[in-house]
C-alpha positions as CSV (number, residue, x, y, z in Angstrom):
1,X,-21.7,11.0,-2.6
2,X,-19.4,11.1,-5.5
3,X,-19.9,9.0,-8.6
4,X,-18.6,4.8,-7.7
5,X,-17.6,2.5,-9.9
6,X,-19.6,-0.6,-10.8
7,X,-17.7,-2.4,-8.2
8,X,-18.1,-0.4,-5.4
9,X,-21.8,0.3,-6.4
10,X,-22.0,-3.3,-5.7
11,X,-20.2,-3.2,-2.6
12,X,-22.7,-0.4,-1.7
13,X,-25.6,-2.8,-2.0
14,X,-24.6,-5.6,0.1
15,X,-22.2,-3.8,2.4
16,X,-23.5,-4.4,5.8
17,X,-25.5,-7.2,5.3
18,X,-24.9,-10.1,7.8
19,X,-25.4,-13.6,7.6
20,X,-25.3,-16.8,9.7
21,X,-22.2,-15.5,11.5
22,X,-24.0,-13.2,13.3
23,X,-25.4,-14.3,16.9
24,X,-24.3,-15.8,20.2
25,X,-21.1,-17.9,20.9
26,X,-18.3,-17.7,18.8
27,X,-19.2,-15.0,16.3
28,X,-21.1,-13.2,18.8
29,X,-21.0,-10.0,17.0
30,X,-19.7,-10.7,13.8
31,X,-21.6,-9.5,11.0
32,X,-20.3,-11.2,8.3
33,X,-21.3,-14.6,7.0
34,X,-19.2,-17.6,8.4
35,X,-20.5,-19.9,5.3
36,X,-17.5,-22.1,4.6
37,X,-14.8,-20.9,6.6
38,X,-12.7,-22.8,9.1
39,X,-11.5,-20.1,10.7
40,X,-11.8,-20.5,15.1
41,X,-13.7,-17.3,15.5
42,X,-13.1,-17.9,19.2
43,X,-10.1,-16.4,18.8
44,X,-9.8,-12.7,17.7
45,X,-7.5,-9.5,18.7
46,X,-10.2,-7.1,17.5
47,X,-14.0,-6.7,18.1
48,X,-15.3,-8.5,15.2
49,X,-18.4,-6.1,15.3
50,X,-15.9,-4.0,13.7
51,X,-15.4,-6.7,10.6
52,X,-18.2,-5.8,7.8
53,X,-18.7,-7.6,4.1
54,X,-17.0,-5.0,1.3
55,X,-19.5,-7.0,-1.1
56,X,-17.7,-9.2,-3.3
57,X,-16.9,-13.3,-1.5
58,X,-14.4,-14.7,-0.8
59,X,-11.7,-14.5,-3.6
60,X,-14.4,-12.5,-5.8
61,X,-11.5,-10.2,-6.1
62,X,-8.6,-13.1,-7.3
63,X,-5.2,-13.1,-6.0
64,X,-2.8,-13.6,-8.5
65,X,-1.5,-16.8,-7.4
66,X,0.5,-17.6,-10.8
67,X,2.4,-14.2,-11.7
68,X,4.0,-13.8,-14.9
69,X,6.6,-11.6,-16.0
70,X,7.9,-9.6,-18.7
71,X,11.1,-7.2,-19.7
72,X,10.5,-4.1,-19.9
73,X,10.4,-3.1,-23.5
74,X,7.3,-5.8,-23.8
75,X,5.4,-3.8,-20.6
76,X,4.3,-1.7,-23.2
77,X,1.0,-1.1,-22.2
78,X,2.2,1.3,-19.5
79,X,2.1,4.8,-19.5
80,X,5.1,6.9,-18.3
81,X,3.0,8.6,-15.5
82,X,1.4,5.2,-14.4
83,X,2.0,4.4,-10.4
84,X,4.1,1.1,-10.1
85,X,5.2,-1.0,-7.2
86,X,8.8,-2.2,-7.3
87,X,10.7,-4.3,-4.9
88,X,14.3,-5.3,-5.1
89,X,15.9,-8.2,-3.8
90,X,19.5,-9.1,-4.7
91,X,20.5,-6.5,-7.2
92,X,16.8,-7.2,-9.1
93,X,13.8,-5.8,-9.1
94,X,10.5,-6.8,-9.8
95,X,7.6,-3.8,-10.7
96,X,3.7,-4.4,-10.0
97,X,2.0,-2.1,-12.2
98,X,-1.3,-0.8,-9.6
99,X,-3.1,-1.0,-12.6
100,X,-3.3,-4.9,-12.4
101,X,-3.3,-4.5,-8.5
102,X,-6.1,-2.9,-8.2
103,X,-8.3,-5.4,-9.9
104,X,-6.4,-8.2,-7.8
105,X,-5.3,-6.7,-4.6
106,X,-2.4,-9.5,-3.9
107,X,-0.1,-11.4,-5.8
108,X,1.3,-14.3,-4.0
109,X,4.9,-14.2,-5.7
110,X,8.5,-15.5,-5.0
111,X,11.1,-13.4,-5.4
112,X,15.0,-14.2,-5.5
113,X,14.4,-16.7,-2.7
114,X,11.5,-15.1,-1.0
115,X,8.1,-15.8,-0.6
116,X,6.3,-12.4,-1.2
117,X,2.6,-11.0,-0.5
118,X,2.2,-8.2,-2.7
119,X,-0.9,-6.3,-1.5
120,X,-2.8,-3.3,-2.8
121,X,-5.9,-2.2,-0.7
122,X,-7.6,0.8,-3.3
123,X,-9.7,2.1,-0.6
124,X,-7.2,3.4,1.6
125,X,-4.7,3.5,-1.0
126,X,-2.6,1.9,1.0
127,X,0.2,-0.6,-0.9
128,X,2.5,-3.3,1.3
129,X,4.4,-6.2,0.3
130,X,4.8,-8.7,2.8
131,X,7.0,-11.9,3.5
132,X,5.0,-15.1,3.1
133,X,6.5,-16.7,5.9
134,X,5.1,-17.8,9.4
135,X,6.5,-20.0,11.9
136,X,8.3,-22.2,9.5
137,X,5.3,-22.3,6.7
138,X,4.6,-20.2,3.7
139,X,1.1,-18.9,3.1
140,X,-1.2,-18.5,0.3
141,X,-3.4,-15.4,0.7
142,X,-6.7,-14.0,-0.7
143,X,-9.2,-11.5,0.4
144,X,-12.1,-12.3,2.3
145,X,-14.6,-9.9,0.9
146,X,-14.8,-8.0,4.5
147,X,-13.1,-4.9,5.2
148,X,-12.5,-3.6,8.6
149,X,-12.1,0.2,8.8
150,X,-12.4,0.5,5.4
151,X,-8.9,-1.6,4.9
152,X,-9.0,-5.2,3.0
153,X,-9.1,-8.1,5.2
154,X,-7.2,-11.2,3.6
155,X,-7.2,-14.7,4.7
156,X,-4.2,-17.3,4.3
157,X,-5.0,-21.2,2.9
158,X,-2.9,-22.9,5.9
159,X,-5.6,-22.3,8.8
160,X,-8.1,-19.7,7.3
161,X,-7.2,-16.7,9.9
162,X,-8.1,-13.3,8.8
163,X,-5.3,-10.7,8.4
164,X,-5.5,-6.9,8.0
165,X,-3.5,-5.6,5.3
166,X,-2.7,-2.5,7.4
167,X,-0.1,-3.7,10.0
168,X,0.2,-7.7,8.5
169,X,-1.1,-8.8,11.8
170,X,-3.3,-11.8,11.8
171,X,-6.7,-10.8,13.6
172,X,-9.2,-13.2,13.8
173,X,-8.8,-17.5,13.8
174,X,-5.8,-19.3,15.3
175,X,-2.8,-17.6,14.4
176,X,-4.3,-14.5,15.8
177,X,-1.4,-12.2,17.0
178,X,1.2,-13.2,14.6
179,X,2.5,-10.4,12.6
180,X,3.9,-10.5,9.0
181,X,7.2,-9.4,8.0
182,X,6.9,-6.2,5.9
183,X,9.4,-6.1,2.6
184,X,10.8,-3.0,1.5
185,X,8.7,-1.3,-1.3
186,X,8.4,1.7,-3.5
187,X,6.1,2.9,-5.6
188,X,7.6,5.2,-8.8
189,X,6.7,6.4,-12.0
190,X,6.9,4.1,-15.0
191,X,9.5,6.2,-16.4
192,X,11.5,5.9,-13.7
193,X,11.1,2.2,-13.0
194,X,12.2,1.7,-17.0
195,X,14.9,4.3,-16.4
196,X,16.5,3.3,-12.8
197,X,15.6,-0.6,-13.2
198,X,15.3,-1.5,-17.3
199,X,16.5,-5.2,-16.1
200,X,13.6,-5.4,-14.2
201,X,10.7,-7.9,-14.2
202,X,7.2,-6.8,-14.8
203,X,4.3,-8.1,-13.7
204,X,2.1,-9.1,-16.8
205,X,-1.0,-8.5,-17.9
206,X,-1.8,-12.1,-18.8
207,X,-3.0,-13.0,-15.1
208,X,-5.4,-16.2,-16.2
209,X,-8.4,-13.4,-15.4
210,X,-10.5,-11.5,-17.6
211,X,-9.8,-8.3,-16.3
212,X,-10.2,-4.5,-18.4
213,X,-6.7,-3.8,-17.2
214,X,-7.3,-0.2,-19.2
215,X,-9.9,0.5,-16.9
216,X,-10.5,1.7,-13.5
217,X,-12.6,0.0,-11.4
218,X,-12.7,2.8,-8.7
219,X,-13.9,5.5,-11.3
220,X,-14.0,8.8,-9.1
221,X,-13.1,7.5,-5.7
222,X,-10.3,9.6,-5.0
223,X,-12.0,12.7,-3.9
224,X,-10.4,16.4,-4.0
225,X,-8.7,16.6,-0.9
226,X,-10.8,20.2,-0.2
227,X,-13.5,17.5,0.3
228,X,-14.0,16.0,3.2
229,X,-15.9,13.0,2.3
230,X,-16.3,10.3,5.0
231,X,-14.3,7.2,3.2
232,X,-16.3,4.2,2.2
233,X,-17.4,1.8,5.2
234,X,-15.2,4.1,7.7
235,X,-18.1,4.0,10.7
236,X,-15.8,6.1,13.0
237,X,-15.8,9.9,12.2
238,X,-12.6,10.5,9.9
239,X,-9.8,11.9,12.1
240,X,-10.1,15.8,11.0
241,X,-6.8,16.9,11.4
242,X,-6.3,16.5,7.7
243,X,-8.6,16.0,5.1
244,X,-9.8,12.0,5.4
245,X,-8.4,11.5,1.7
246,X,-5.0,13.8,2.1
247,X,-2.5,11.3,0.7
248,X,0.5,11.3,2.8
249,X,4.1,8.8,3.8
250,X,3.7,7.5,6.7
251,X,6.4,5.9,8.7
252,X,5.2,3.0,11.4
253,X,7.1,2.8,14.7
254,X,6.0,0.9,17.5
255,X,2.3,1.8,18.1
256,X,2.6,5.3,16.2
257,X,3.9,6.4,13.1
258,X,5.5,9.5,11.8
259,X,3.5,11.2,8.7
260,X,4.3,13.9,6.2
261,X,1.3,14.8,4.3
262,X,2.0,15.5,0.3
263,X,0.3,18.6,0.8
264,X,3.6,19.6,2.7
265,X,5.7,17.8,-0.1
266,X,4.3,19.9,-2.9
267,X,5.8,22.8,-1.4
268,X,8.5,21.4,0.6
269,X,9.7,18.5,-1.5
270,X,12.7,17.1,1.2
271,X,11.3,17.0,4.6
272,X,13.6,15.8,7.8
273,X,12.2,14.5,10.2
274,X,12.5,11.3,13.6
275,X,10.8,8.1,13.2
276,X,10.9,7.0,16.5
277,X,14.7,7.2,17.3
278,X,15.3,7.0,13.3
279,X,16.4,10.1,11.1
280,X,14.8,10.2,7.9
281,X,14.6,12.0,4.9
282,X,11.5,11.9,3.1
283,X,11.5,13.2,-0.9
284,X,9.0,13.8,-2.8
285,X,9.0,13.6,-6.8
286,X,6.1,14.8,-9.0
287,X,5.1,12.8,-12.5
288,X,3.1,10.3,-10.6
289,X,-0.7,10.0,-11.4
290,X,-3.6,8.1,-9.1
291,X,-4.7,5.1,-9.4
292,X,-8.3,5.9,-8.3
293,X,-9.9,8.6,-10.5
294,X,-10.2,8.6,-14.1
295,X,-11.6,5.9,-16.4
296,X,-8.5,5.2,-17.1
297,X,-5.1,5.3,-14.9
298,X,-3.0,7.1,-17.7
299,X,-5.6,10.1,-18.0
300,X,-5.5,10.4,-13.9
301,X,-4.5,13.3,-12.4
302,X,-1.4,13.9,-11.1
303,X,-0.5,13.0,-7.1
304,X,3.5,12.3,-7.3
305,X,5.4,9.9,-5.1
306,X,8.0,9.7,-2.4
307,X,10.9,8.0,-1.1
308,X,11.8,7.7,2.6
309,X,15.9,7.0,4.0
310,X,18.0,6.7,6.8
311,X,19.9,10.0,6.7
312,X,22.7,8.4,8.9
313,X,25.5,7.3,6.1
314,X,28.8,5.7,7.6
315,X,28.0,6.5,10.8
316,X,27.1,10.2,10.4
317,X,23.7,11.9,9.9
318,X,23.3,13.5,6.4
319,X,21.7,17.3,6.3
320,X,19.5,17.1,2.5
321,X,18.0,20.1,0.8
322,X,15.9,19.8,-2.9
323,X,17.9,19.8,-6.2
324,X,15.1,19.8,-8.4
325,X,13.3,16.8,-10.3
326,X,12.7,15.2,-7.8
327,X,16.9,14.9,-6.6
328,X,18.0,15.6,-3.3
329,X,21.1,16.9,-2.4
330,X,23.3,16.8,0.9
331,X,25.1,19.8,2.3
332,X,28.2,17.5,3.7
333,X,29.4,16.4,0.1
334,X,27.3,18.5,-2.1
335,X,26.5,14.7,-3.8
336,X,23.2,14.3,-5.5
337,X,20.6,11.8,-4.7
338,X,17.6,9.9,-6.6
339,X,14.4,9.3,-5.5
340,X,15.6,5.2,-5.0
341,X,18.1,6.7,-2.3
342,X,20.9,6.4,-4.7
343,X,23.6,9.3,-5.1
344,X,24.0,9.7,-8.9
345,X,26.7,12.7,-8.5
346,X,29.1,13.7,-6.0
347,X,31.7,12.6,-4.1
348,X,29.0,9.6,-2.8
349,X,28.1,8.7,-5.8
350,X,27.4,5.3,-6.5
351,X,26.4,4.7,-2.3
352,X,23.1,4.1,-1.7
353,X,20.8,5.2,1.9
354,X,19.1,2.8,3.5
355,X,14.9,2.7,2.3
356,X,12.8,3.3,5.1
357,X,10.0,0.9,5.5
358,X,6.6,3.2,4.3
359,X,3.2,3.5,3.1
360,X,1.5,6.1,1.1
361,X,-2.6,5.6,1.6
362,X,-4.7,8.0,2.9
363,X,-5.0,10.1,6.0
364,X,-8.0,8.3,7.7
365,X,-6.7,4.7,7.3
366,X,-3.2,5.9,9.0
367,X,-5.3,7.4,11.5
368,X,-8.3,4.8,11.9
369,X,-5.5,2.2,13.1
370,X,-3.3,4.4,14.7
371,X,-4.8,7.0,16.3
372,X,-1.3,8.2,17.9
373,X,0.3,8.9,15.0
374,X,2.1,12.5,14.4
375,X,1.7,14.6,11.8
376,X,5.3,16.4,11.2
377,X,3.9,19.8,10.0
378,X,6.7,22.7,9.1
């Protein structure tokens, strides 16, 4: 086992440990302590044997439920390499630096109109903004404390049902079933988000917590990818087709998904591939470091990012090959794309492809909760 962090040391101690949810009836197999919740355990999509405590209760890790924002020159305590999480949403953009997510793991936001769930799960890497909204009413969210399959498990205020993170679909309590809207997001080098987006809003430091936001809570997690270390309360054997902590983009559709692992990117940084019945491009831009493995973010090593399009332009399918820094370029027009999807030379320049709906987290949580997806291998 490789070197945890104070908070997952915790986690370590107490993971597993039940409480008076365990037994007969309701909760019969839930192993997680019911203390306080009014959620109707009756009703679950899942087994909730498969539902254990991550350690902290619920809310030990805060939402950020009042966001604030600055400009971009005062977001000065952000390195150029650090991962960030930007959304855009009527010409603006908003940037989530995952060095405040990762001590928060959601933000409830709105954002030009729209209630937002901005969610960061370190374990499985995996980083999804949702839309608030449910059959007419907007939700708060937190986290539980539970995990299932090593993915964070949150909880909304209105009726206390539990929600995986992974998917948006409510799993446990009464609005078991219903499913979240996902929210395009991308997650890009500071230096890029300041570059592309310098009207943007970023998410501030001063969070009404007393967080080390210079410091990693998750010293050391991220494991060489020649390592095949089985991931932090994952009981199911790691699917082995890659190595459990290979990041890669994965692209949901239906039951599946389509995924290209970065270990392809690195060498083959524009991949084509079908998501479903969906062309895509997927791009891949180095200068990106990990959230998860030194003390602190800005000494992490490197990892890169990636974008995912629709290829199909104006009713025609675009062919892309690499152009360097992270650029694509497409053989019809010879015009030359960003890693936002946006041609900045060219006959197209100044269009824009449409973002594809992704996640970049780890190959055993794509895998844990959906076993059928596809790896798209050269």
């Amino acid at each position: 086992m490789r070197t945890l962090a104070p908070l997952l040391a915790l986690a370590l101690l107490v993971a597993g440990c039940g409480g008076d949810g365990a037994g007969s009836g309701a909760t019969s197999g839930l192993r997680v302590s019911t203390e306080g919740w009014k959620t109707d355990f009756a009703r679950h999509s899942v087994p909730l044997g498969e539902i254990s405590s991550g350690g902290p209760p619920r809310d030990g890790i805060p939402p950020i439920d009042e966001p604030r924002f600055v400009g971009v020159e005062q977001a000065d305590f952000l390195d150029d390499r650090e991962p960030v999480l930007v959304v855009e949403q009527d010409g603006r953009a908003r940037a989530y630096p995952l060095q405040i997510l990762v001590w928060h793991e959601i933000v409830n936001d709105d954002f030009a109109g729209t209630p937002l769930a901005v969610t960061y799960c370190p374990l499985c890497n995996s980083a999804l903004v949702f839309d608030r909204r449910v059959d007419g009413r907007t939700l708060r969210f937190g986290t539980t404390g539970n995990l299932r399959k090593s993915d964070l498990v949150m909880w909304d205020d209105a009726t206390e049902s539990w929600w995986q993170q992974l998917g948006g679909e409510a799993i446990v309590g009464e609005l078991t079933g219903a499913r979240l809207t996902p929210v395009p997001a991308q997650t890009l080098s500071w230096a890029d988000v300041r570059d592309r987006f310098p009207a943007a809003e970023v998410l501030s430091r001063d969070t009404g917590f007393d967080r080390d936001y210079s410091a990693n809570p998750y010293l050391d997690y991220e494991a060489p990818r020649s390592v095949d270390e089985q991931p932090f309360l994952l009981e199911e054997e790691a699917d082995d087709r890659l190595p459990a902590k290979e990041r890669v983009v994965a692209v949901r559709h239906g039951e599946g998904a389509t995924v290209v692992p970065f270990s392809r990117l690195e060498r083959e940084p524009v991949v084509q591939a079908q998501a479903g019945e969906r062309p895509i491009v997927v791009a891949f831009k180095p200068g990106v470091v990990s959230a998860l493995d030194s003390a602190a973010i800005s000494d992490s090593a490197e990892v890169g990012t990636a974008g995912v399009f629709d290829r199909r332009l104006d009713g025609r399918a675009l062919t892309f090959e690499a152009a360097g820094d992270g650029r694509f370029r497409d053989r019809q027009t010879a015009s030359t794309w960003d890693i936002t999807g946006r041609a900045v030379e060219g006959e197209l320049r100044g269009r824009r492809l449409e973002p594809v709906i992704h996640d970049q987290q780890f190959w055993f949580a794509v895998a844990a909760f959906l076993p059928a997806a596809e790896i798209a291998h050269p």
